[in-house]
N, C-alpha and C positions, 0 to 999 in steps of 0.2 A: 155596074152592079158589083156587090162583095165577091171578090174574089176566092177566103178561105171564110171558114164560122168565127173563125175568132175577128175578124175585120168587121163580119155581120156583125159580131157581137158588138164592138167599138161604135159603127153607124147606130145600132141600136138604143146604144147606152146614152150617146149626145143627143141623138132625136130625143128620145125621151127626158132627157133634160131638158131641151127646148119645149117640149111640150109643158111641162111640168110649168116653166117660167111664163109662160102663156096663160096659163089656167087659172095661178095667182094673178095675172095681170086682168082675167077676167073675160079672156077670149083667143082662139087659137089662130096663130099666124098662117094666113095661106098663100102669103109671094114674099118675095125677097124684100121689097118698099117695105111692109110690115116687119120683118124682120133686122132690116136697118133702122126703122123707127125704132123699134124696139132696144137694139145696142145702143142707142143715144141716152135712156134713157135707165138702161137694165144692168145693175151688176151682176144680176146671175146670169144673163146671158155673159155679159164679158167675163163671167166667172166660166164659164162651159168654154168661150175660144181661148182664154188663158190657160185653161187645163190643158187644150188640145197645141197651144204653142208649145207649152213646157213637154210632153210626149213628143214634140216632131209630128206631129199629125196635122196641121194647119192643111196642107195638101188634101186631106178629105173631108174639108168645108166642105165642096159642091157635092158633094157622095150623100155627107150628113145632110145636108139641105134636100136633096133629093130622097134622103130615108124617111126622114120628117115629113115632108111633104104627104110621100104615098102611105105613113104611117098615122096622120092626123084625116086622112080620107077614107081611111078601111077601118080603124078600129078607134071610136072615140072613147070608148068603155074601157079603156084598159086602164088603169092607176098607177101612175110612176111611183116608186115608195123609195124614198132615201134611206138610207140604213146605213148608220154611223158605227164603227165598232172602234175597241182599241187595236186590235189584228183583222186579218183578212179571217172573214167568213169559211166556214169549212161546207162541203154539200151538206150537209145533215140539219146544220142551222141554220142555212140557204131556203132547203125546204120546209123547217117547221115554222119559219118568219112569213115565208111567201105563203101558207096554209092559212095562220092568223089572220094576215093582213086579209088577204081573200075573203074571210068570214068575214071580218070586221066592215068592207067597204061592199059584200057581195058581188064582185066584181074579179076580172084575172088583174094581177099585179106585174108590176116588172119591176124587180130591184135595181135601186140604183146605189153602188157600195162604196161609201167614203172607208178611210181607215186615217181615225185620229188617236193619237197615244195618249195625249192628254186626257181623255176623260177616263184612261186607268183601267176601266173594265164594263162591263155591260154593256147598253146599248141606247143611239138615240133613234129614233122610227120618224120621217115626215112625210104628210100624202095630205092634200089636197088642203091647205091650211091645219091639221090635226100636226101637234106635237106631242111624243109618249117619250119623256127621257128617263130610264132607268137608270144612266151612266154612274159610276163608280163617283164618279166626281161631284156631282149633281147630291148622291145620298152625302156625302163628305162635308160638303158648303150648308144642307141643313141639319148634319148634325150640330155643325159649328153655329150658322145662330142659332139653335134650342139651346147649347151649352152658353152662348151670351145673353140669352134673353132668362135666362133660368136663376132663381135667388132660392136661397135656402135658410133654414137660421143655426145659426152653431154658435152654443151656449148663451141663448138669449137673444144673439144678434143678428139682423139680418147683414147675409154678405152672400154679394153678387157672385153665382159662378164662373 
């Protein structure tokens, strides 16, 4: 078992990944066979043990496999929610994301927190197939084609903006 919270935290956060990859896959893994079939065929699972090499953590597969396990058996209702930022999350927007999403799926959520710089600023949200991308980047890419798809006329003529 977890040793300190923050370790809980770490089992918590890759179960929940694995669950999450499951759910798009369209059913939840409940032995290790499943879960090898699974890596054969899953880059977000090989996305979750690649994470967990790059940290030095590969050592708590069998931890995370056994968090997963007792966490896909007690609580199926809960909603992994990905949440992409350009920085790390602060409490404050921790808890008015986890409030939303909660309303939004009726359901407890468990954040799962990427931090990508490139998308600049706001936020991307994923839970159970649903994408909500506000990111900075995302408003950027459609102002740019409304500004190429947009013609005007000056002095008579029409010219592409």
């Amino acid at each position: 078992m977890p040793t300190s919270r923050r370790e809980e935290r770490v089992l918590e956060t890759y179960s929940r990944a694995l669950i999450e990859v499951g759910k798009d896959k369209g059913r939840v893994f409940k032995n290790r066979a499943d879960l090898e079939a699974l890596a054969a065929a899953s880059p977000e699972l090989l996305g979750v043990i690649s994470t967990m090499v790059e940290r030095g953590q590969l050592d708590l597969l069998p931890k995370v496999a056994e968090t997963y396990r007792a966490m896909t058996e007690e609580d199926e209702d809960v909603v992994g929610v990905t949440v992409t930022t350009a920085v790390p999350l602060d409490d404050e927007l921790r808890t008015k994301i986890a409030a939303k999403v909660r309303e939004h799926f009726n359901r407890e959520v468990f954040l799962i927190e990427q931090v990508d710089p490139s998308i600049i600023g706001g936020l991307i949200i994923e839970a159970r197939g649903e994408r909500r991308d506000v990111s900075v980047r995302t408003q950027l890419r459609a102002a740019r084609e409304a500004l190429d798809s947009t013609t005007t006329t000056i002095g008579g003529e029409a010219v592409h903006v």
